[in-house]
C-alpha positions in Angstrom: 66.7 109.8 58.3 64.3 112.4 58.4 62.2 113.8 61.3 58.7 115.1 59.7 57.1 117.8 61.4 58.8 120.9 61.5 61.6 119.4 59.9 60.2 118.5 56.7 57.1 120.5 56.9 56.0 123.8 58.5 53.4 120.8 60.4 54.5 122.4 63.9 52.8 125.6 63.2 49.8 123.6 62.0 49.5 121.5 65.2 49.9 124.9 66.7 46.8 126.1 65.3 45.3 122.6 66.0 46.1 123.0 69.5 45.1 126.2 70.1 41.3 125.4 68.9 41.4 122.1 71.0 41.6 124.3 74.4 39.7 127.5 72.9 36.6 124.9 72.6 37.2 123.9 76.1 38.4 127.8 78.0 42.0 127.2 77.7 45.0 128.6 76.3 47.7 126.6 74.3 51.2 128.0 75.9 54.5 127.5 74.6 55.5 125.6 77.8 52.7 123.0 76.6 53.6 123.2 73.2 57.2 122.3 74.5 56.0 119.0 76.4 54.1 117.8 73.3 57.1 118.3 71.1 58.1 115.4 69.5 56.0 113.0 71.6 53.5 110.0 69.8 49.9 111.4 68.9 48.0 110.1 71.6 50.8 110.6 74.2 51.4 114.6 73.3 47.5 114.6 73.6 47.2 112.7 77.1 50.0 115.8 78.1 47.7 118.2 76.9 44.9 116.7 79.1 46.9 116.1 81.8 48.4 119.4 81.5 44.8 121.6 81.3 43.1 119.3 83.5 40.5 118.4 80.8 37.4 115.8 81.3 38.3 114.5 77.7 39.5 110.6 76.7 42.4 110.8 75.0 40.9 108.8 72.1 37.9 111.7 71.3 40.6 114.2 71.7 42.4 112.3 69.5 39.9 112.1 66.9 39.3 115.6 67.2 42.3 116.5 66.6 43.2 114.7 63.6 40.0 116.2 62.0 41.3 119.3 62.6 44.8 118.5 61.2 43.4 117.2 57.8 41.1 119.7 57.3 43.6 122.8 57.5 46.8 120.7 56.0 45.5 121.3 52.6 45.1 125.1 53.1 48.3 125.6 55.3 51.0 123.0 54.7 54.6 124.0 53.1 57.8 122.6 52.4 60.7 124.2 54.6 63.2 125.6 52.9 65.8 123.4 51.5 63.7 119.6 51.5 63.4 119.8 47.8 66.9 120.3 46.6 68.0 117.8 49.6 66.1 115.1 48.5 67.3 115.8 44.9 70.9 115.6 46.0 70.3 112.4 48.2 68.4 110.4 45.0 71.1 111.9 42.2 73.9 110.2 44.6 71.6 107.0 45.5 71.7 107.2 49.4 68.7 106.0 51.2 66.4 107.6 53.2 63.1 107.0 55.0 61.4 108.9 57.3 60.6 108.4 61.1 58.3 110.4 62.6 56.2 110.5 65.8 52.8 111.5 63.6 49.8 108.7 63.4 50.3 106.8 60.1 46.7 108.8 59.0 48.7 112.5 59.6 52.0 111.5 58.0 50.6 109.6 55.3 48.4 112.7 54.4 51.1 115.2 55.3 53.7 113.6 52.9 51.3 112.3 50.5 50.1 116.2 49.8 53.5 116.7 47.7 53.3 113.2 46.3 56.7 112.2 48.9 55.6 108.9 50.0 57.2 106.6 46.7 60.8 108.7 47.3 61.9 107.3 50.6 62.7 103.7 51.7 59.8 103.6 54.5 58.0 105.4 56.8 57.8 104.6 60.3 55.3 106.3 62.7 54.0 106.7 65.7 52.2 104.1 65.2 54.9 101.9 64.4 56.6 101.6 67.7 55.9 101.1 71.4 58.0 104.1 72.8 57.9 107.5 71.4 60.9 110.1 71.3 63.1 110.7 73.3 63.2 107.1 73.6 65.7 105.6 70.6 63.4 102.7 69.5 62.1 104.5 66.3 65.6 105.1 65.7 67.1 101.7 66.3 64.0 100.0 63.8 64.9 102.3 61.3 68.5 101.4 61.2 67.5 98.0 61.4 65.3 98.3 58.4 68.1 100.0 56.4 70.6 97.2 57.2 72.7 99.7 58.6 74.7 100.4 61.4 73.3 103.3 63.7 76.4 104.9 63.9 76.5 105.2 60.0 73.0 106.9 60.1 72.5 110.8 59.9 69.4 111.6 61.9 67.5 115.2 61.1 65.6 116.9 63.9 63.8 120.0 65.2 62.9 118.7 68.4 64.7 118.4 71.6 62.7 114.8 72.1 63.8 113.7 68.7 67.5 114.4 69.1 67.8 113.2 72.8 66.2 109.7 70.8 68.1 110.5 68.0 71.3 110.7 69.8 70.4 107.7 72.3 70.2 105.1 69.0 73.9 106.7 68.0 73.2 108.2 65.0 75.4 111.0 63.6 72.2 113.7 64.7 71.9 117.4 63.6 69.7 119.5 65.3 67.6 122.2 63.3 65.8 124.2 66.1 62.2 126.1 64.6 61.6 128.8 66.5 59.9 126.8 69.3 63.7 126.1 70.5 66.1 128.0 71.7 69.6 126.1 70.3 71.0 126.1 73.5 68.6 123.4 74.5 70.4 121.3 72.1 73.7 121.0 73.8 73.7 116.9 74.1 73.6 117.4 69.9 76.8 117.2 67.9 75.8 119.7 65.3 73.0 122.2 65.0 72.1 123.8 61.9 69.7 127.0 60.8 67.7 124.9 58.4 68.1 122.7 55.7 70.0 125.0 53.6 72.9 125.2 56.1 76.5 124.8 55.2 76.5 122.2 58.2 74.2 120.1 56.9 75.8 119.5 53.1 79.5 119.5 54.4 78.2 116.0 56.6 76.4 114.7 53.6 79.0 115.2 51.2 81.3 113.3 54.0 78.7 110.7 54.5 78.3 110.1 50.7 82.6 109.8 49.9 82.5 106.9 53.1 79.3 105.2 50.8 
């Protein structure tokens, strides 16, 4: 299972950006403590932080909108793989394990974030925001995608950036690896088993080649 933003995608420093004009237009300054709270967290919950947060006058819905015209207008200028998504999702298809994304985007922003590089038709599903009740940290997404894969939780691997995603991550019992951006410090990540650099990292292939021998 794949987290999106900042996992898949360098969408985190996008948001960043996104957040950053929200409050400009309104006198305030997007921190990295807020950026922190919003981590990880449905659309229009992260947003109701953000209002909450800055004491603005705005409904979280025209914030909302706002924001997503925002997103989709500088996606198409800004948006990059991280390092390492291609070749993993090569490895996973050449040795026929499934995988679907799970995400705390709105269906609108995932679907145009993972339709940009034509990624939608490669995984199983995508769940979203959208999709559930709870957001991270809670393990719902988590638990619906296992159930969608016919799986057992325990025998899903989770990838995350965020400290919300693993603590939901975690919370379903999926076999979670943390990979910290630079909002994170790693030692935030201590309820995860494993934290890897990025993609690329030994850590990350030795548990897939382990995952794909028990297949």
């Amino acid at each position: 299972m794949f987290d999106m933003d900042g996992l898949m995608f360098n969408t985190e420093d996008i948001y960043d950006r996104v957040g950053s004009t929200l409050l400009a237009r309104r006198g305030k300054t997007f921190t990295i403590e807020l950026k922190r709270l919003m981590m990880g967290r449905q659309n229009r919950e992260a947003l109701q932080i953000m209002i909450d947060h800055c004491r603005l006058g705005d409904a979280a819905e025209s914030l909302a909108a706002e924001s997503n015209e925002l997103f989709l207008d500088m996606l198409p200028k800004q948006i990059a793989m991280m390092p390492g998504l291609a070749e993993l999702l090569d490895w996973l298809e050449r040795n026929r394990l499934p995988k679907a994304v799970a995400t705390s985007s709105s269906r609108i922003l995932a679907e145009a974030a993972l339709g940009f590089f034509d990624l939608i038709p490669r995984f199983e599903f995508v769940l979203t925001g959208d999709d559930v009740s709870k957001g991270k940290p809670d393990p719902e997404i988590y638990l619906s995608s296992a159930q969608r894969l016919q799986i057992e939780t325990g025998r899903m691997m989770v990838l995350e950036d965020s400290v919300n995603g693993t603590r939901a991550a975690v919370a379903a019992g999926a076999l979670t690896i943390a990979i910290p951006g630079s909002h994170h410090d790693p030692a935030e990540f201590s309820h995860v088993p494993y934290v890897a650099e990025s993609l690329k990292s030994p850590v990350v292939w030795a548990l897939l080649e382990e995952t794909n021998l028990r297949h």
